[in-house]
Every structure is written in structure tokens, then in C-alpha cells.
C-alpha positions as CSV (number, residue, x, y, z in Angstrom):
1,X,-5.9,3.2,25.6
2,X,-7.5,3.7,22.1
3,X,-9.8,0.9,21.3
4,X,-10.0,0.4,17.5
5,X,-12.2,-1.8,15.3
6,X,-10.3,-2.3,12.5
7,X,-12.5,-3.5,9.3
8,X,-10.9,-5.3,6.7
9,X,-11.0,-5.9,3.0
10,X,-9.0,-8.8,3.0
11,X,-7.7,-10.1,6.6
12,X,-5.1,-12.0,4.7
13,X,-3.4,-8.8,3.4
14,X,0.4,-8.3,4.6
15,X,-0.8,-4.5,4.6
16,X,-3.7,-5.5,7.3
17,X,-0.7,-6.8,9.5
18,X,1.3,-3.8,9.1
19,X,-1.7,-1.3,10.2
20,X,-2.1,-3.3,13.0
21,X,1.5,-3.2,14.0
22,X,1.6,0.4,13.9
23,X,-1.6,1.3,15.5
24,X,-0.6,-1.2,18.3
25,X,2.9,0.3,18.9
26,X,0.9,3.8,19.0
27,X,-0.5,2.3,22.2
28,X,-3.5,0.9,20.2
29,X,-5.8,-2.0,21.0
30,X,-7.2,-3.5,18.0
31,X,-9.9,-6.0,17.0
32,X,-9.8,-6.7,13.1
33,X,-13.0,-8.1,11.5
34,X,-13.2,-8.8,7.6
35,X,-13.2,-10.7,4.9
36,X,-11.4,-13.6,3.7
37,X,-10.3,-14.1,0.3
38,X,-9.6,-17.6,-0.4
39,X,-7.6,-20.3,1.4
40,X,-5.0,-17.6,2.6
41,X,-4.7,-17.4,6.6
42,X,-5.6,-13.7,7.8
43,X,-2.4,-11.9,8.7
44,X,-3.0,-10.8,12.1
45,X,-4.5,-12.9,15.6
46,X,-8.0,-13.0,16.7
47,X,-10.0,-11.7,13.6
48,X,-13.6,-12.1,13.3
49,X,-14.2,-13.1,9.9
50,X,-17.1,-11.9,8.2
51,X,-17.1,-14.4,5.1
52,X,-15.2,-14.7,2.0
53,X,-15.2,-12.9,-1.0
54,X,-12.8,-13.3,-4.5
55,X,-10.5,-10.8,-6.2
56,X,-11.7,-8.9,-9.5
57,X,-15.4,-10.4,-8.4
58,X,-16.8,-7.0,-7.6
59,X,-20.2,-8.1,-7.7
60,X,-19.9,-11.0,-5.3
61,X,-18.2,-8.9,-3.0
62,X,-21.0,-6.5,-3.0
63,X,-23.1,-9.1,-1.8
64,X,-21.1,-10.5,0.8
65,X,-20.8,-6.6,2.4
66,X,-24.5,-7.1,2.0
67,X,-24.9,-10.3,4.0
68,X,-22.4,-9.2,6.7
69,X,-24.1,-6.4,7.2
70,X,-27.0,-8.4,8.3
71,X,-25.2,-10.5,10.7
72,X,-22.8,-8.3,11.8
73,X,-24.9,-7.6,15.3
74,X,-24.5,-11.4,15.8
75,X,-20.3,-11.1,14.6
76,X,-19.5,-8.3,16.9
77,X,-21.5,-9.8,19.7
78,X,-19.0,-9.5,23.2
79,X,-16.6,-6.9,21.3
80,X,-16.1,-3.6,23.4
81,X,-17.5,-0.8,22.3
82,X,-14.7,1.1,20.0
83,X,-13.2,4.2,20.4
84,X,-13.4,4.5,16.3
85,X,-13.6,2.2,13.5
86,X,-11.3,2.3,10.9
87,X,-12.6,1.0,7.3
88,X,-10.0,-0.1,5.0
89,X,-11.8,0.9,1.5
90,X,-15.2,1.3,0.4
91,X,-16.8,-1.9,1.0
92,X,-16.0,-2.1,4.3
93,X,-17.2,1.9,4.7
94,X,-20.6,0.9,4.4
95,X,-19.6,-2.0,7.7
96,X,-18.5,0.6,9.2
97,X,-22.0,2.8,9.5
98,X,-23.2,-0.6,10.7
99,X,-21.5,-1.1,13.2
100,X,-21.5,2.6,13.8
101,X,-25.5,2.1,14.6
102,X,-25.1,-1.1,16.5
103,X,-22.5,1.0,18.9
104,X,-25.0,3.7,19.7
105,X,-24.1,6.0,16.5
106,X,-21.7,8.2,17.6
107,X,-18.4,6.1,17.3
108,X,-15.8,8.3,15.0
109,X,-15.2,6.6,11.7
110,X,-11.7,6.7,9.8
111,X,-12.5,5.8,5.9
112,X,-8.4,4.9,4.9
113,X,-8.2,4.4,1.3
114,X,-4.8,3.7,-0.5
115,X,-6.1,2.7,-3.5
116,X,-8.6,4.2,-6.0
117,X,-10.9,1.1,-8.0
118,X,-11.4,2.0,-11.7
119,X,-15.1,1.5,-11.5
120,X,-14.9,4.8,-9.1
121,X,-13.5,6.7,-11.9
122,X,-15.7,5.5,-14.9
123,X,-18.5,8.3,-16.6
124,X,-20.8,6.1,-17.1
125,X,-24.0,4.8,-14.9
126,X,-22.0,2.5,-12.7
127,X,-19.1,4.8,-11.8
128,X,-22.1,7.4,-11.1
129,X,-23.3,5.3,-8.9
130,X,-20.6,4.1,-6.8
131,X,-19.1,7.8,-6.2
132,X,-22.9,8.7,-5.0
133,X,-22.6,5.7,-3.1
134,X,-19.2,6.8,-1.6
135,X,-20.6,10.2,-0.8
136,X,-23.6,8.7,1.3
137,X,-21.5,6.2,3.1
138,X,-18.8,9.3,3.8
139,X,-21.3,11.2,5.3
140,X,-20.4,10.3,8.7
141,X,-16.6,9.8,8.2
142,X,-14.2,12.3,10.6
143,X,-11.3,11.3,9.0
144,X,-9.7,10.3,5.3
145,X,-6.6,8.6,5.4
146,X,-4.7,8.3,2.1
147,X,-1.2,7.3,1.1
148,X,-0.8,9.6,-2.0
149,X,-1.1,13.4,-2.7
150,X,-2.3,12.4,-6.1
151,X,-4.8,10.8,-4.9
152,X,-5.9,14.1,-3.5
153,X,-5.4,16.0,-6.5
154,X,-6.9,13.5,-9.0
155,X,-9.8,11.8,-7.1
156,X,-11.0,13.3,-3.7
157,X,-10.5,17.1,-4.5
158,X,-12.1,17.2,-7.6
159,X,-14.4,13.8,-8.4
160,X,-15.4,12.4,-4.9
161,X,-15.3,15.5,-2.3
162,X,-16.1,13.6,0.8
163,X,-16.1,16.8,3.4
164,X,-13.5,14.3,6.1
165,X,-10.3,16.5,6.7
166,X,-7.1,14.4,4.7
167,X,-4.5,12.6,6.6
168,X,-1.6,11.4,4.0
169,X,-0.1,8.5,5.6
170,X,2.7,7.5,3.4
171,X,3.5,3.2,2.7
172,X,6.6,3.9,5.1
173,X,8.7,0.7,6.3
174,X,7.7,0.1,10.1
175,X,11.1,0.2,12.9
176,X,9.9,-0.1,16.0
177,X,13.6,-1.6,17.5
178,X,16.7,0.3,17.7
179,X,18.6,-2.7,16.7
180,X,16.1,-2.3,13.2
181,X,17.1,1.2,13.0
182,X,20.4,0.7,12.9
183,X,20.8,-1.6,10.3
184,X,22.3,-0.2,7.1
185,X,22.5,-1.5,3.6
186,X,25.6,-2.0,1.8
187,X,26.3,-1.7,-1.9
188,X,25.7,-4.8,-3.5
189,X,27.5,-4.8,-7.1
190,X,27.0,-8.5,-8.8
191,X,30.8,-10.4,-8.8
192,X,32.2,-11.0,-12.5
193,X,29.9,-12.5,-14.4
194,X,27.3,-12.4,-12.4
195,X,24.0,-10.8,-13.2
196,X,22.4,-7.5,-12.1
197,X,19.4,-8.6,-9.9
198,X,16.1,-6.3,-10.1
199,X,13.9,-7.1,-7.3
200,X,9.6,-6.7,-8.1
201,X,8.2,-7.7,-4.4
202,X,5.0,-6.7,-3.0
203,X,1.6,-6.9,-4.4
204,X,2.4,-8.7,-7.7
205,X,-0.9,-7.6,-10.3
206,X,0.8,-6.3,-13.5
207,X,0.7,-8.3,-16.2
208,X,2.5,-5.4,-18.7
209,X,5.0,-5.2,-16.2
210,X,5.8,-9.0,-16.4
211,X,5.6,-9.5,-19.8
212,X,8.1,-6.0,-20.1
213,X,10.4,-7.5,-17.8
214,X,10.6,-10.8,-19.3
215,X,10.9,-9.5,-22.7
216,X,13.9,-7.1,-21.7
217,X,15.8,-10.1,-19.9
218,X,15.7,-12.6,-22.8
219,X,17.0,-9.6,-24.7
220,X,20.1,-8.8,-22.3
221,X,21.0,-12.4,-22.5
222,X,21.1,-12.8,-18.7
223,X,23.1,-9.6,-17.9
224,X,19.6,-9.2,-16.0
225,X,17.8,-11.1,-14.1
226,X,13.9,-10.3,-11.9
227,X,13.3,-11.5,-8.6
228,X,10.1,-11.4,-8.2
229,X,8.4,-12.1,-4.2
230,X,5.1,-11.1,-2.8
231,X,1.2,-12.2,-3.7
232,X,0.6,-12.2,-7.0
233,X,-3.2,-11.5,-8.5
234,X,-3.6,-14.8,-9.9
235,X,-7.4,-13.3,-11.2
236,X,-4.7,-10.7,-13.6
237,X,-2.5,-13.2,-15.1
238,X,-3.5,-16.2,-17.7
239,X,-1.0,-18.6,-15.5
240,X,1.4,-16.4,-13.7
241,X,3.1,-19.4,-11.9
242,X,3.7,-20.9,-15.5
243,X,4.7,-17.8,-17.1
244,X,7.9,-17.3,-14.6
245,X,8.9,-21.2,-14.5
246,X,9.2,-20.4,-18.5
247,X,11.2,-17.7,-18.2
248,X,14.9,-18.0,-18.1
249,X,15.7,-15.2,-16.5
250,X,13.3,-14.8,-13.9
251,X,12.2,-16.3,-10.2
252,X,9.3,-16.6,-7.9
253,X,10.3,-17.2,-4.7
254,X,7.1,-16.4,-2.5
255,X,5.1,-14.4,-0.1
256,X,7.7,-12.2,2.6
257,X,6.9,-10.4,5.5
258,X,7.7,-6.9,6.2
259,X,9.1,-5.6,8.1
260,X,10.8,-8.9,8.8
261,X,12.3,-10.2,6.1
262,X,13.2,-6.9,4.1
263,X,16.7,-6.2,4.9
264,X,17.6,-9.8,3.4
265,X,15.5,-9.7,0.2
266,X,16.8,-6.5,-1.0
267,X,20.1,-7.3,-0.2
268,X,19.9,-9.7,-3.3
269,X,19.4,-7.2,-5.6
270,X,20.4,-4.0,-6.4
271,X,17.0,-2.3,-8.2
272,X,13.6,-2.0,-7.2
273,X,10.7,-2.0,-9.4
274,X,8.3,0.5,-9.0
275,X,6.6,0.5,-11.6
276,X,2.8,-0.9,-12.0
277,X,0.3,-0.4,-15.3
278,X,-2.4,-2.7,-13.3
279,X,-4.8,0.8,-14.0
280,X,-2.8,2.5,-15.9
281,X,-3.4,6.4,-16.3
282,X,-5.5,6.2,-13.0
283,X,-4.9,4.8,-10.2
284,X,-1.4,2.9,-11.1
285,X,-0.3,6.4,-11.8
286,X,-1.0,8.1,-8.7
287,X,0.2,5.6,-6.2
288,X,2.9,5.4,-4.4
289,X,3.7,1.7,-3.9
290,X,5.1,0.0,-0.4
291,X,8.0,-1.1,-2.5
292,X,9.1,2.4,-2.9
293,X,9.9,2.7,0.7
294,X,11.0,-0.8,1.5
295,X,13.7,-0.6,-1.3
296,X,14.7,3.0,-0.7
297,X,15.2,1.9,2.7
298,X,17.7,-0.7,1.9
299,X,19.0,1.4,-0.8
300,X,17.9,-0.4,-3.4
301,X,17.8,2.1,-6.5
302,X,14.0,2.1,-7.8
303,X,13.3,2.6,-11.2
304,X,9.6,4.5,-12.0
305,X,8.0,5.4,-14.9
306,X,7.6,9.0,-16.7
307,X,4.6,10.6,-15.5
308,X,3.5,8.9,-12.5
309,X,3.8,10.2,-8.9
310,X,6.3,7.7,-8.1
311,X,8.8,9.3,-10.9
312,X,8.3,12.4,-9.5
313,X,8.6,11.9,-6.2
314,X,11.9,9.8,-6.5
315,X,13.0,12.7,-8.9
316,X,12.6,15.3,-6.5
317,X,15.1,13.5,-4.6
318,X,17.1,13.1,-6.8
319,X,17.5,8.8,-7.0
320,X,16.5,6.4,-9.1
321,X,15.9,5.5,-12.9
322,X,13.0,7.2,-14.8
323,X,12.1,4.6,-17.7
324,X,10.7,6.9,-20.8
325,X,8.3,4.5,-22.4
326,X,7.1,1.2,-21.5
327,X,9.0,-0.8,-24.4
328,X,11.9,-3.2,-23.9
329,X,13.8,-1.0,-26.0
330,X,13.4,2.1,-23.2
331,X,14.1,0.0,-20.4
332,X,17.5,-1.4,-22.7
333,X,18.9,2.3,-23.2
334,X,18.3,3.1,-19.4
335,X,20.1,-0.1,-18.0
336,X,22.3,-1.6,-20.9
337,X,25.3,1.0,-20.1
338,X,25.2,-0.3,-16.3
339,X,28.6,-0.5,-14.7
340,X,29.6,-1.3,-10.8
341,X,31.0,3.0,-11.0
342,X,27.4,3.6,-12.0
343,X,25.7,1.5,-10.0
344,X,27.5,2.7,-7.1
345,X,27.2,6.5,-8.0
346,X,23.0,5.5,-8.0
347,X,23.1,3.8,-4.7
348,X,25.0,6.3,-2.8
349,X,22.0,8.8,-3.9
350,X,20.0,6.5,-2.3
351,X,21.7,6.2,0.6
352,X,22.1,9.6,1.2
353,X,18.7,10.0,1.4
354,X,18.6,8.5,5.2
355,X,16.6,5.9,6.5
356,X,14.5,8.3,8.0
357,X,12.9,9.4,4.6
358,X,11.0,5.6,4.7
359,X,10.2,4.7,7.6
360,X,7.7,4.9,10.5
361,X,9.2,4.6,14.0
362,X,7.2,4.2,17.2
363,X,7.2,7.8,17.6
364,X,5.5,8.4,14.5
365,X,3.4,5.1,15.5
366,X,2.5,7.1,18.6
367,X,1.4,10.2,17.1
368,X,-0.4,8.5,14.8
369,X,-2.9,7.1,17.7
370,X,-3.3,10.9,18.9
371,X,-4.7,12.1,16.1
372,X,-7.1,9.3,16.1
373,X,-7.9,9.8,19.4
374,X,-8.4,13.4,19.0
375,X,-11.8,12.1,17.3
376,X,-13.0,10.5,20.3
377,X,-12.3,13.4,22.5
378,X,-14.8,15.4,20.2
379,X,-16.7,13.8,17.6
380,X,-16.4,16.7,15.4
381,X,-14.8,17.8,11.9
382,X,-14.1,21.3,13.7
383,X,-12.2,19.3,16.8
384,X,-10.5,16.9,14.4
385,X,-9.5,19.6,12.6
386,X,-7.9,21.7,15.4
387,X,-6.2,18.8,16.5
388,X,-4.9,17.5,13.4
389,X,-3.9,21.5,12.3
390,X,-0.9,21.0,14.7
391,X,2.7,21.0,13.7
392,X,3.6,18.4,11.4
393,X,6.2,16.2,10.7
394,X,7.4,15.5,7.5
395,X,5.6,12.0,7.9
396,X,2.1,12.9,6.6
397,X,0.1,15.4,7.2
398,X,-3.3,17.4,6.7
399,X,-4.1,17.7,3.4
């Protein structure tokens, strides 16, 4: 069995849990150590928690790395000896050539990063600073695991060029029952005189995107509503809680859990929102987002914006709604016309697609844990890349 310290940004993360899930149904044993970020209860059992640390506070969460660095001896103090550590983003890379050290020095490190931080892409001193910084703490990483070809193309190819081989791990819904993977979404047309429903769930840090949403459902008059559910990024929004009570046309209704609770969420509405300005141009552009799959999956029809990866991705399958520009007006023109015919014409794109295009089943779960236990078998790029080098599947791959 693959042991696997797990070292996380934010223990309470729903995406924490679903790593954890999948590397366990890979045959997997994982211990998760991380951070906390506020009151929020970590999302998986048995994490050592290395201390707290608060969202957009970049500086304070340089210094608790810094101080849980120095007690992480003391932290880790009974754990087994891992086959590999996994560090979800950059601050916990540099935890993860400490407890690299404190395990002899020759554990295997997997640096996953699904997200790319502005300050990483600024010109100036501090952006300078941080890449050198990523490049000294990637030094010893055998692996990169990303989520995005964009991210690829935009940031590690070209800006960062850690030397790791590239393992794209797309946000795919994990089914690990039959009785999951048989489930199949319906068409879900409003009854007369009922509204559409457009569903934003997930990790809720857009402000342009609320403000856009609201401002295009007062104008339809309630032909529209937003359902909003997920964690919002309270540090983004002047009083986000507020803002929705205010709104006529829109609801919060609260954190979910996926895979859990998805089939009966997007059942209540029939578009997905994928779109996200939170870094506009950067890193909002090159993502693609968990609720991609999770609405595709339930045939949800998403709508993306011009220019991203998510628009073309969706377009080169053919689904979905490409919004043109980020104005109430655009997003009137591309939804006003919306009839149950049309709507039903968009979801059976969708549909057609097969659930297979979104999720991750055990089997991929499984193969997963192979490649990351190809780096214990040889702690070497050369053996990690032989290994890796083998047929794909159309889940991920080398890079």
C-alpha cells in the first residue's frame, strides 16, 4: 500500500476531501497535515493541523509556513515514514522539503498545483522573487500535477520551468459506485411561468461575476433566477451575504458536498456557470473550474466566457453558451431568446457527451496511485518518466 503525506493549504477545502477520496480508492493510505483557515472544520478525519492562516493575507501565511516549519519535527512526531508527499501549492512545497529532510531526504515529492496566484505572475521585485522561490523549492519535486493545459502553456513552460515531468489531472466528478454511475440526468425545462434556474456552486470568489449576474436578473424581470451554493471568499466581496439577501432574484443556499449532493443540486437548474474574472486575464482564464465537470456531468448546459480555456474546451465539444463580453447586455442576447425546444436541443449536446467525459472512476482512481508509486520504486525523473510515458487514457496525461 502507498503511504501518502498529503500537505494542505487549507484542510477545510471540499477539494482536500475529494483528493483524499481518490487517492484512497487508488488503494492509498493518507495522512493530511495543514493549515486551517478560520472556524471551518477540516474536510477529511485525522488531520494534523499545522496552525491557521487567513485568505488574501499572503503575508501572514508566509509566516505561519515559517513557524510550521519549525515545529513540524514535533507535528509529524509517530507518523510513518511516507512513500511521497504530496504538496497542494506553493506554501506547502516548501513543508514538503521539510518534511522531506526530517524523513531521511529521499521521500519523492508531488508539487500539485491547480491554481496559479497573481503575485507568481507579476514583473516586478516580488513576483521575481516568488518564481525564484518556486524554482528552489521545485528543485527536488518528481512530479507536477496540474489541472489545466493552459496552465502549461501560460505559466510552467514558459515563466516557471520547474524540470518535474507534468501530470494533467483534470477537476473530474469522483464515482466510485456503480449505483453512482448509473444515474442519469433528465431534462429539466421550468413549468409555465416558472423561471430558468442558473446554478453558480463551487468556490464562490467573483465579485464581477455576482454583480453581472444580478444586474442581468433584475433586467429579465425574473425570467432568470441564480442559485448560488458553495464557499464564498468573504475576503473578495464588501458583504456578500448581504449583497444576495438584496437581490430579488437570487439565493444562497450553502456549502454542498461532492460528490454527494451533486446529482440533486443540478437537478434545480438547468445552466451552469462557468465563468470566473477573480484574476482575470491570468489565472481565471486558464482554469478549468470543478463546476465544469460536475454540471456537465448532470447535463447541466455551462455557459463560459470568449477567450478562456473553459470556452474552448466546451466548444470543442460542441455544448454550452459562449458569452461575448462581460456586460448584462451580452449575457441578455445569449439567453433572452431561451425556449424549452432550445433548451432541450442544448441539453441533449450535453448529454451526448457521456458521463464518462467528467468523471474519475475507481479505475482511474487506481491508476492514479501507480503512477505515484512509480516514484517510490525509483526516485528518479528518468524512472518517473518511463513509467508515466505509458499509454494514456484520455483522463490526464504527461504533459
Amino acid at each position: 500500500m502507498l503511504d501518502v503525506l498529503y500537505l494542505a493549504h487549507d484542510v477545510a477545502d471540499p477539494a482536500i476531501r475529494r483528493r483524499t477520496l481518490t487517492l484512497e480508492a487508488g488503494g492509498a493510505k493518507v495522512t493530511v497535515a495543514g493549515f486551517r483557515r478560520g472556524a471551518d472544520a477540516p474536510a477529511a478525519s485525522g488531520v494534523i493541523e499545522l496552525g491557521l492562516t487567513k485568505d488574501g493575507r499572503f503575508g501572514q501565511r508566509i509566516a505561519a509556513v515559517a513557524k510550521a516549519a519549525v515545529l513540524l519535527r514535533r507535528k509529524l512526531r509517530g507518523a510513518k515514514r511516507p512513500d511521497i508527499v504530496i504538496a497542494r501549492n506553493l506554501e506547502m512545497l516548501a513543508l514538503a522539503n521539510r518534511a522531506n529532510a526530517i524523513f531521511g531526504g529521499d521521500v519523492p515529492i508531488v508539487y500539485e498545483c491547480l491554481d496559479i496566484h497573481r503575485l507568481l505572475l507579476r514583473k516586478d521585485f516580488a513576483g521575481r522573487t516568488l518564481r525564484a522561490a518556486e524554482q528552489y523549492l521545485g528543485r527536488n519535486v518528481s512530479l507536477l500535477v496540474t489541472s489545466s493545459p493552459a496552465f502549461v502553456e501560460n505559466y510552467f513552460r514558459p515563466i516557471s520551468r520547474l524540470k518535474a515531468p507534468t501530470l494533467l489531472l483534470e477537476n473530474q466528478v469522483i464515482e466510485l459506485t456503480d449505483s453512482a454511475a448509473m444515474q442519469t440526468a433528465r431534462p429539466r425545462p421550468p413549468q409555465p411561468g416558472e423561471p430558468w434556474k442558473i446554478g453558480w456552486f463551487g468556490a464562490l470568489r467573483c465579485r464581477k461575476s455576482l454583480t453581472l449576474l444580478a444586474e442581468f436578473t433584475r433586467a429579465m424581470d425574473g425570467k432568470f433566477e441564480v442559485v448560488l451554493r458553495g464557499r464564498p471568499a468573504y475576503s473578495e466581496f464588501d458583504d456578500f451575504d448581504g449583497f444576495v439577501e438584496n437581490e430579488p432574484f437570487m439565493s444562497f443556499h450553502g456549502a454542498y458536498r461532492n460528490p454527494e449532493d451533486l446529482a440533486r443540486i443540478y437537478d434545480e437548474v438547468q445552466f451552469s456557470w462557468g465563468i470566473d474574472f477573480f484574476e482575470e486575464g491570468l489565472n481565471s482564464s486558464w482554469l478549468l473550474p470543478n463546476r465544469l465537470y460536475e454540471g456537465c456531468r448532470y447535463n447541466a448546459v455551462p455557459i463560459a466566457m470568449r477567450g478562456t480555456e473553459t470556452a474552448r474546451f466546451i466548444s470543442a465539444k460542441h455544448i454550452g453558451l459562449v458569452l461575448d463580453r462581460a456586460e448584462n447586455s451580452a449575457l441578455a442576447a445569449l439567453l433572452a431568446d431561451m425556449t424549452p425546444e432550445r433548451y432541450l436541443q442544448e441539453f441533449g449536446k450535453v448529454a451526448a457527451t457521456g458521463s464518462q467525459s467528467w468523471v474519475f472512476d475507481r479505475a482511474d482512481c487506481q491508476r492514479l496511485v501507480n503512477r505515484l508509486a512509480a516514484l517510490r520504486a525509483n526516485d528518479t525523473h528518468s524512472a518517473s518518466m518511463q513509467e508515466l510515458s505509458q499509454t494514456q487514457s484520455n483522463k490526464g496525461g504527461l504533459l
